[in-house]
C-alpha positions as a Python dict, from the first residue, in 0.01 Angstrom:
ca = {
    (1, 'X'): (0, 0, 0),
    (2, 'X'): (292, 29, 222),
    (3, 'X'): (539, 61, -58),
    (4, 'X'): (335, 376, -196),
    (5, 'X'): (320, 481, 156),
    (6, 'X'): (701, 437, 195),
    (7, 'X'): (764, 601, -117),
    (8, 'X'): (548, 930, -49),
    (9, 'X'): (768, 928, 327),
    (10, 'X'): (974, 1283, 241),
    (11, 'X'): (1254, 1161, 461),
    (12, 'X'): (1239, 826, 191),
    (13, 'X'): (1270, 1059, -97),
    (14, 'X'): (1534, 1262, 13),
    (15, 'X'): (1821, 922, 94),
    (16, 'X'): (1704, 788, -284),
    (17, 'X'): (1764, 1082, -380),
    (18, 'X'): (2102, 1104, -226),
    (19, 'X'): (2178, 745, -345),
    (20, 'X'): (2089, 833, -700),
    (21, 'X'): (2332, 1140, -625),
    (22, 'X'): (2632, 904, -481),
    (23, 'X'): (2569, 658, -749),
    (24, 'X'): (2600, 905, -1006),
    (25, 'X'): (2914, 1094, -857),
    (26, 'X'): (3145, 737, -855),
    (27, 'X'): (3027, 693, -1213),
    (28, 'X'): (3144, 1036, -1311),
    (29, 'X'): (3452, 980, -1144),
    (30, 'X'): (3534, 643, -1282),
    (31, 'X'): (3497, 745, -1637),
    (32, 'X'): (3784, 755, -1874),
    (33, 'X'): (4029, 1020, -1791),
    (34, 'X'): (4148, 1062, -2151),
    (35, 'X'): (3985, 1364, -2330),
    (36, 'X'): (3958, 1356, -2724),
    (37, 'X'): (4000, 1757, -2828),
    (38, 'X'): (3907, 1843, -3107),
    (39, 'X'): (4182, 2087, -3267),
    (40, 'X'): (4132, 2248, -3566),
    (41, 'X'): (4423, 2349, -3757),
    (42, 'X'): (4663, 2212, -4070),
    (43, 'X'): (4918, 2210, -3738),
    (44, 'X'): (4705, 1962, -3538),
    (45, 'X'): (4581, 1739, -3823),
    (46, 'X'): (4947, 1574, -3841),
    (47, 'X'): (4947, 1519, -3516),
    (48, 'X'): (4600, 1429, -3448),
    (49, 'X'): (4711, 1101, -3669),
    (50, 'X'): (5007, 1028, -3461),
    (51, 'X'): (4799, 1024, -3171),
    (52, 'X'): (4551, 743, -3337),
    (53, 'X'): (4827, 599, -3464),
    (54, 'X'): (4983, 524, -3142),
    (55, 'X'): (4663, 412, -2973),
    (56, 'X'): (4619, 152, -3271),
    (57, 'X'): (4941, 20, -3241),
    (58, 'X'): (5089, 89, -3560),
    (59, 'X'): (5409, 211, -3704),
    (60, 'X'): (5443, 632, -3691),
    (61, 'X'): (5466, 802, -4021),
    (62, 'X'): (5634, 1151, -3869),
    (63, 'X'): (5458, 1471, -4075),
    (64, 'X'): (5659, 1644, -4351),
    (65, 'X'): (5924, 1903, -4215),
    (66, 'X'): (6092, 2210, -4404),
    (67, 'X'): (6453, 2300, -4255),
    (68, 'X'): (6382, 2567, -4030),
    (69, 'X'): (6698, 2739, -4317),
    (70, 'X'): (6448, 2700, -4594),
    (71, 'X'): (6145, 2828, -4375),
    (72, 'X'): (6337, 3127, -4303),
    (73, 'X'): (6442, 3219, -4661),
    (74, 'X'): (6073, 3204, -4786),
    (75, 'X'): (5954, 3413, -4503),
    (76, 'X'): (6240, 3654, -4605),
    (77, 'X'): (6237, 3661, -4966),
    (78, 'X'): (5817, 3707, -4949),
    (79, 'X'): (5845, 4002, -4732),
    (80, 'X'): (6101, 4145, -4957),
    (81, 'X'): (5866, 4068, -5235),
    (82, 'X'): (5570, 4201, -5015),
    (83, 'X'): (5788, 4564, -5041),
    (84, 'X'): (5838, 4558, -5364),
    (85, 'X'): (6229, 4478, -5332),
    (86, 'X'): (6429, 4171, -5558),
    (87, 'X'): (6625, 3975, -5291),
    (88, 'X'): (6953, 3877, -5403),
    (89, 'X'): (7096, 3562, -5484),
    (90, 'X'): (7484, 3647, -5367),
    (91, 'X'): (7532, 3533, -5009),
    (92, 'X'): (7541, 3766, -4774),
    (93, 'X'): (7218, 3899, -4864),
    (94, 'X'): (6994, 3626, -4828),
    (95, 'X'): (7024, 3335, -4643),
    (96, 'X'): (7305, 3079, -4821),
    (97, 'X'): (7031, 2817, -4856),
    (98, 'X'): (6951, 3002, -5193),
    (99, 'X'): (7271, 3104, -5318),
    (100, 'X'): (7373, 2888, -5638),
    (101, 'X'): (7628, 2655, -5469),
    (102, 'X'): (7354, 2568, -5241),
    (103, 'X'): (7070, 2486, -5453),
    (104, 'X'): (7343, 2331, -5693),
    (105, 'X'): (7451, 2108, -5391),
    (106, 'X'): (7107, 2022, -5268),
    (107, 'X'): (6997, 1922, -5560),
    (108, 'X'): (7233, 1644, -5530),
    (109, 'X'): (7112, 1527, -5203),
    (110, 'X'): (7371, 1716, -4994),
    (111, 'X'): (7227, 1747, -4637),
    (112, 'X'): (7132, 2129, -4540),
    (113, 'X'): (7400, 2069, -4222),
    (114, 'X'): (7687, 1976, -4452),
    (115, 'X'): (7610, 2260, -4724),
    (116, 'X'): (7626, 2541, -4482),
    (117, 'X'): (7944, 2397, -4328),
    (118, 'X'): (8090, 2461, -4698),
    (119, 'X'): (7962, 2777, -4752),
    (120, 'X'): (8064, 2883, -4376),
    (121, 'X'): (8437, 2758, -4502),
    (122, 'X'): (8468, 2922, -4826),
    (123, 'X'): (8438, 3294, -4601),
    (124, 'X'): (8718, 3201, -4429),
    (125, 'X'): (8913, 3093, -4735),
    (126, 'X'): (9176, 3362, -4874),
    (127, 'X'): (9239, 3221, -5239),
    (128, 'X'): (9074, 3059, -5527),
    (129, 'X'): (9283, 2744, -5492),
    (130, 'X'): (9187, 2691, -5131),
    (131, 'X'): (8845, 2733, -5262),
    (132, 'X'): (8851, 2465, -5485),
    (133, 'X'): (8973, 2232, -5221),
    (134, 'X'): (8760, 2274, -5039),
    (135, 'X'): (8510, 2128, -5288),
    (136, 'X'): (8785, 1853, -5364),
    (137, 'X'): (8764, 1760, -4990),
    (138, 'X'): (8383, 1800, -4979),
    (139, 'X'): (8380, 1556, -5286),
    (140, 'X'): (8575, 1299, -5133),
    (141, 'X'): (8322, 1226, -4780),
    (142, 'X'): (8069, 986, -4879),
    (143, 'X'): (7719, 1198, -4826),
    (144, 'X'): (7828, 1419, -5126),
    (145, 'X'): (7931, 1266, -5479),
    (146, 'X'): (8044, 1507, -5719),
    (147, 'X'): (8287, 1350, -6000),
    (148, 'X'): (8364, 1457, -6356),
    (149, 'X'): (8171, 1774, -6493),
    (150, 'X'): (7927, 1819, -6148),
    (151, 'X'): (8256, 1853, -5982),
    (152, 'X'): (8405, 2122, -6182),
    (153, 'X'): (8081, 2310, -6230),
    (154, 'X'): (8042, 2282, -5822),
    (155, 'X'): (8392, 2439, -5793),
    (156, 'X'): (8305, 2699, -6026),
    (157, 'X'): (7971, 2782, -5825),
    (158, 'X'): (8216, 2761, -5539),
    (159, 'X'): (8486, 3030, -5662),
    (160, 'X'): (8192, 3271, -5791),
    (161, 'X'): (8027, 3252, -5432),
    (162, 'X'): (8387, 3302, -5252),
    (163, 'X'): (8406, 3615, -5522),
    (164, 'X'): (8053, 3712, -5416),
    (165, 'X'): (8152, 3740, -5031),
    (166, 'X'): (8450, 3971, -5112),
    (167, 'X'): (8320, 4191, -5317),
    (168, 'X'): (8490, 4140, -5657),
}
């Protein structure tokens, strides 16, 4: 009987309940601080997987990336599209990661960096012949191998694009 007596006590009631309160407060506070948000998005997907990949331990497989260069000519050649306009395919007016020479280039594993360091030294190039030296030099570094017929046709795609740029 004491117990139930104890129990109906409104002054007992109130410190359980402020125990239960306390109790409940430090587990609250101890729980894990990490939050799992759930993004949605084709963005956050990628990058959802890192995350559990790095909590698991294992090696990081980093998303597929476009060059921002090639992100920028299909925004640009679908909003010319959108207006009804044909974008061109001479430098000058489109971005040169779409220009002949370029795709030509890329297409044998030339890196984007090295391409538009070519096409940036063709502009400044006065003749044909320093044209195609360029190329010759470009041929020679090891990232880009261009021999017998892909090096002609690349110095061809080379002189047409320096032709392009000036207008004749």
């Amino acid at each position: 009987m004491q117990i139930l007596d104890l129990l109906t006590d409104p002054l007992v009631l109130i410190i359980i309940a402020w125990i239960v309160a306390v109790v409940a407060a430090g587990v609250w506070i101890r729980r894990p601080k990490t939050k799992v948000v759930k993004v949605k998005g084709p963005l956050m997907k990628p990058i959802g997987k890192m995350i559990v990949d790095i909590e698991r331990g294992k090696d990081l497989t980093p998303p597929p990336t476009k060059p921002r260069q090639e992100i920028i000519t299909e925004l640009f050649t679908s909003k010319m599209n959108a207006i009804g306009l044909e974008p061109s395919l001479d430098s000058g007016y489109i971005p040169v990661s779409h220009t002949p020479l370029a795709r030509f280039l890329k297409d044998r594993g030339v890196a984007d960096d090295t391409v538009s360091a070519i096409i940036a030294g063709l502009m400044e190039e006065d003749t044909e012949e320093a044209v195609r030296e360029i190329i010759d030099a470009t041929a020679e570094s090891p990232e880009v191998n261009l021999v017998g017929s892909e090096l002609e046709k690349a110095k061809q795609l080379a002189v047409d694009e320096w032709r392009n740029m000036r207008g004749q």
